[in-house]
C-alpha angles and dihedrals in degrees: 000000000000122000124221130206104246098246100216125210089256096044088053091052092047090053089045096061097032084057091057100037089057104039094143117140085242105052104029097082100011092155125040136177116307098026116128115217140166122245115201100242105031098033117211128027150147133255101232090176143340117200147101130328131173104224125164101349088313135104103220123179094236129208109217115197135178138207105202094197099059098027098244136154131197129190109191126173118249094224086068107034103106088042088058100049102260113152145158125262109289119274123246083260107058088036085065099046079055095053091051090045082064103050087048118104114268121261125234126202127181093209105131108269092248099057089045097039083060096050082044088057096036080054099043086043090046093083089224109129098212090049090055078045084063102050092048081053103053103032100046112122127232087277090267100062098245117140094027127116118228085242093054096049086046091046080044105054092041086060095039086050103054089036089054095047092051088049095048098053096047090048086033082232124149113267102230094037077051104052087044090059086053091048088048090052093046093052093040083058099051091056097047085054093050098046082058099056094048091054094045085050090054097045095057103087127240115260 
């Protein structure tokens, strides 16, 4: 059965003024039925309806959308959509700048887990695309899993997954099909970068 966010008294009066506050013909129904979005913290979902509710004592103009894997559903005011991170799927462009984020080196930090465990969930939680790319850079695993905590590879396929369904819905591509192509690029990277250094290792002449 579908879930729904709780929609207190001050979230409703904040709504209120930030609807009438933005009543351009841009923003004032930015999103509509059938759109699929990403939500920060659940990643990507579907707008089922947007219309009026009477809440509270207010009549808001309401964003339903729904998350078909866990069942969920979220109404969030349009007037604070954007505030709240809603956004469309990702353009051409930013798919691409993905794509390249991916085939970069991973970066180490020697920053203590816990600290970096926590920027890895604030970036996967962020709703930016590159900044899930960078997290599946910099958590994969050497292809066999060795030399990976159970905490990173959880922190890894949540970001693979909601960077795998984003990328699905913008090429209209299957998920899992989807999240298989970006294993494959990462591995295949891995092993270009090792190739070079073997080769650099063999260039540089014996003392």
């Amino acid at each position: 059965m579908a879930a729904a966010t709780v929609i207190t008294i001050a979230m409703v009066d904040a709504a209120f003024g930030a609807t009438a506050a933005q009543a351009t013909p841009e923003d004032a129904d930015p999103f509509h039925a059938g759109d699929f979005v990403v939500y920060p913290t659940h990643g990507v979902g579907k707008v089922e309806r947007v219309g009026p509710e009477e809440v509270a004592g207010h009549r808001l103009d309401l964003i339903h959308v729904s998350f078909a894997e866990n069942r969920m559903t979220l109404r969030i005011p349009v007037g604070q959509a954007r505030a709240s991170g809603l956004r469309r799927i990702a353009t051409a462009d930013a798919l691409a700048e993905a794509m390249e984020t991916l085939r970069e080196r991973p970066r180490i930090s020697r920053i203590m887990w816990t600290k970096r465990a926590q920027g890895y969930l604030a970036k996967i939680n962020s709703g930016d695309l590159r900044s899930l790319a960078e997290v599946v850079r910099d958590l994969q695993s050497a292809g066999d899993g060795s030399g990976t905590s159970f905490s990173q590879r959880n922190l890894f396929e949540l970001a693979i997954d909601r960077l795998g369904a984003e990328v699905a819905v913008a090429s209209q591509a299957d998920k899992a099909a989807t999240i298989g192509r970006l294993t494959a690029l990462l591995q295949q990277t891995r092993e270009t970068a090792a190739k070079r250094a073997s080769q650099a290792a063999e260039s540089v002449p014996a003392l």
